[in-house]
N, C-alpha and C positions, 0 to 999 in steps of 0.2 A: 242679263247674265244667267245663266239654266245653275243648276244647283250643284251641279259638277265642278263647272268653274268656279262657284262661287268657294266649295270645300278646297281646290287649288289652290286659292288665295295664299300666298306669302306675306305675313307682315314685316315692319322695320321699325325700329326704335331706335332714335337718338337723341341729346341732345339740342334744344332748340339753338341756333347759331343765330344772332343780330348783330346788327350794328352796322358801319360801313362796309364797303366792300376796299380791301385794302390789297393794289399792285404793285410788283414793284414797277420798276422805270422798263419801258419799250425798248429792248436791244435790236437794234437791227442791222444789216451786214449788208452788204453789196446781192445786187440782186443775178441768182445762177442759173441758168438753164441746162438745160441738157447737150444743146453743141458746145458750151463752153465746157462743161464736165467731162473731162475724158478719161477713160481709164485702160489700162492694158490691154492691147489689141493680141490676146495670146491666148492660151488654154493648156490645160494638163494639171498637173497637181499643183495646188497651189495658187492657182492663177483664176482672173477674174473671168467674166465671160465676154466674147467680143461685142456682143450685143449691149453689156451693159449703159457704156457712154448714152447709143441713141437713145434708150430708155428713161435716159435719166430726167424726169423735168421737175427741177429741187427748187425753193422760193425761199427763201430769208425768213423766219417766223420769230424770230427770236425767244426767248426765255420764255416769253409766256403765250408763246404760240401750241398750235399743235401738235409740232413734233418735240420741241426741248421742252417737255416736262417739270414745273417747276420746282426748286427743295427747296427745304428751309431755309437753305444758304446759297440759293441761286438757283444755276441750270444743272440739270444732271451730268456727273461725269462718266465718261466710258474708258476703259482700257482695252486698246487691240489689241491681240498678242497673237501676230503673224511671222512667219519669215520673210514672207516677200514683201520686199521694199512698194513694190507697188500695188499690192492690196491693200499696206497699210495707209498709202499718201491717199488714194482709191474714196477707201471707205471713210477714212479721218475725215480730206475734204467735203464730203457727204453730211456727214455727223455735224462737221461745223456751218454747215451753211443754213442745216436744222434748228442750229441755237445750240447743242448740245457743246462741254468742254470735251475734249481728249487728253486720252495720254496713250504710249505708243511701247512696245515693247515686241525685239524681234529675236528673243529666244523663248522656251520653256522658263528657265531659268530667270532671266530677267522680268516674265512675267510674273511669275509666285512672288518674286524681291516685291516689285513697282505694287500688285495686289493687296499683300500682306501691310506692307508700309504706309499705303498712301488708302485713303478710303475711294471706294471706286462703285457708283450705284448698277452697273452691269459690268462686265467681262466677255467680249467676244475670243472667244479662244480657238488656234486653231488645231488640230490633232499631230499633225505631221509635222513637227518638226525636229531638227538635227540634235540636238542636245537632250531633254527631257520630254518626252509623247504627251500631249495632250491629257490622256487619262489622269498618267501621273500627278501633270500639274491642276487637274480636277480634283484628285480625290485630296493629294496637301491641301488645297486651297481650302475645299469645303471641311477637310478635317480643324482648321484654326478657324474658318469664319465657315458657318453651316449659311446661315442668312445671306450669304455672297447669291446676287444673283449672275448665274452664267450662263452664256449664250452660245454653244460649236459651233464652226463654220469651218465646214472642211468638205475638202475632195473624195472623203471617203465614204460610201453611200450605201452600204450594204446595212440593210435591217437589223441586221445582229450586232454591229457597234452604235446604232442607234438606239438600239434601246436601251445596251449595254450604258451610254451616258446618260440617260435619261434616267437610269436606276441610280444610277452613281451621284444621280443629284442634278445634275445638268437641268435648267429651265425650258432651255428647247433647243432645236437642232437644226441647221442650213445648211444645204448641201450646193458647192463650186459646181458649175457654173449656178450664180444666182441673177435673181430681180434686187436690182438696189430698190424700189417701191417697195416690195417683199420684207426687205432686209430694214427698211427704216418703219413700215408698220408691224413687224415684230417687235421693234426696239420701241415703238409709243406702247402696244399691247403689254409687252413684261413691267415698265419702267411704269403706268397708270396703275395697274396690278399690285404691284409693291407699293405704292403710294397708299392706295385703299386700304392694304391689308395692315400696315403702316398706324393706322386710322387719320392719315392725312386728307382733311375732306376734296372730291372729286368736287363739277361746278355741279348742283342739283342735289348733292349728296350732305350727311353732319357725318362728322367725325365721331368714333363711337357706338357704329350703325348695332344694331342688334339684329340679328336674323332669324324669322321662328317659322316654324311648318311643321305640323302637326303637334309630336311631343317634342321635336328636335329642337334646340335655341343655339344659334354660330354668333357666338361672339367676333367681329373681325376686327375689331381692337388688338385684340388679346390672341387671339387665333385658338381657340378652344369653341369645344361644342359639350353638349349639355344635353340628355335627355333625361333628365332628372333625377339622376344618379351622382350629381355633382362634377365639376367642368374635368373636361378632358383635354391636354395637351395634343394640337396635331401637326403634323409637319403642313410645310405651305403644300404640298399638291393634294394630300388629305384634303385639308380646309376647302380648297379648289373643287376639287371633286364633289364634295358632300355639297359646297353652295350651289354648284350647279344643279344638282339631284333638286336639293331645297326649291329653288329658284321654279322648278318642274314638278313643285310637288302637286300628286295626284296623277301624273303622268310620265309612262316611260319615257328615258333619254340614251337613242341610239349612242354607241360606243364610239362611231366616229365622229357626233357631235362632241363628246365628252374631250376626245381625244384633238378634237379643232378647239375648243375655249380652254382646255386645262394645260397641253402642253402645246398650243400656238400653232398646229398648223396636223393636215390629215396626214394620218400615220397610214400605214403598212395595214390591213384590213383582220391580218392574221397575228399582228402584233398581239402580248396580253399583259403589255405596261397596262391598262386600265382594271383588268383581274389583278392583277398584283397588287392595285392600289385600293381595292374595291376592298380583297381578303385583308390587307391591315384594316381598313378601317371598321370591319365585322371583328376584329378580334381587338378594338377598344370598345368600339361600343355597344356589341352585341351581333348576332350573326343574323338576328330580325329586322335587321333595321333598311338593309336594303335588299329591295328584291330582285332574285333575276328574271327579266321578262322574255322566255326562249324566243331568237328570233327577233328579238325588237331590242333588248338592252337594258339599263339599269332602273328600277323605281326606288324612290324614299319611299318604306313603309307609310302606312296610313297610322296605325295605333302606336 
């Protein structure tokens, strides 16, 4: 290891975890492929893609498989909140054949009710629809629960409402026609993501991790960071950002990498959701702390 890499080093601190390894019981379901999975042979607002069906080649994993995610109280829940009847029977069957629970909801309105009421570990929301727009029911939503994680899925693809939900809180953004592969590896990426940050230990990982590179220390227990000015409160895409910086330290991290691990898939090149999130976190914790590298993208300060 040259001396360079060796100053990149990240370290991690946690709690030592023993004892048994403790599962719960193997759920498993009928086994689905992709000719059996079918879904709306249609397109235009609102609607799936005709390709979707052949694409689809889904396996039963149950709860504590790959794609259903496990909580403390089971499989993860999802709430759709579509108008079309057939996006939501689509995707639902999809979700359950991953292990994951559903619930279903096919207004604005009924989605904020079913969200607020019921606890829900994601939210796919879509923007268009008849009663209450998407946004709306983003900004109520996260205004009563900030920690809601939500996920858009909509027909509507222009850069300027994407980033527009992305500001607004939004986790990440899918645009009709999609890859159901796509759409259920975004839904393991958020749903592992909030686990960790959670401090719910991942398999390999302790709960409680501590994060440190150089003076910087990320608590992701607690979701504060620390350059020895005493802990600072950050939003989860803050957190996000800065661990990846960390994770890199000693080395610049292009914007579209940032922009692929923080909000889950490659943005718009000219987007500056990453500037935006870059200037908050210089104006908690100092404007030294990360550097811009012209031309190549963000570094964690060294000192």
């Amino acid at each position: 290891m040259t001396s360079h890499q060796q100053a990149a080093q990240v370290t991690r601190t946690g709690p030592q975890v023993t004892g048994p390894q403790v599962t719960g019981p193997q759920v498993t379901g009928p086994q689905v492929t992709g000719p059996q999975v079918t879904g709306p042979q249609v397109t235009g607002p609102g609607t799936a893609h005709p390709t979707l069906a052949g694409s689809a080649q889904l396996a039963t994993r149950g709860v504590h498989g790959a794609d259903g995610v496990p909580g403390a109280d089971g499989p993860r829940r999802i709430l759709i909140v579509d108008d079309e009847p057939n996006i939501r029977s689509f995707i639902g069957r999809a979700l359950s054949a991953a292990g994951y629970q559903t619930g279903f909801a096919g207004s604005g309105a009924d989605g904020l009710r079913h969200a607020l009421d019921e606890h829900y570990d994601l939210v796919i929301l879509d923007l268009v629809m008849p009663d209450i727009d998407g946004c709306s029911v983003l900004d109520q939503l996260l205004r009563a629960r900030p920690d809601q994680t939500v996920m858009v899925l909509s027909c509507v693809a222009d850069v300027a409402t994407k980033v527009d939900c992305l500001e607004r809180g939004a986790r990440d953004y899918l645009t009709k026609p999609f890859s159901l592969a796509e759409l259920l590896a975004r839904i393991r990426v958020r749903l592992r993501e909030d686990a960790h940050l959670r401090g719910e230990a991942r398999p390999g990982e302790a709960a409680g991790e501590i994060v440190r590179a150089g003076n910087l220390t990320l608590d992701v227990a607690r979701l504060v960071a620390d350059i020895g000015h005493g802990p600072v409160p950050l939003t989860r895409l803050e957190f996000l950002l800065l661990r990846e910086l960390a994770e890199h330290y000693g080395q610049s991290v292009p914007k579209g990498r940032l922009l692929a691990s923080v909000w889950g898939y490659h943005f718009d090149p000219g987007s500056n959701v990453v500037d935006v999130c870059v200037r908050r976190l210089r104006s908690k914790l100092g404007f030294g702390l990360i550097k811009t590298v012209r031309g190549e993208g963000y570094q964690l300060a060294d000192g």
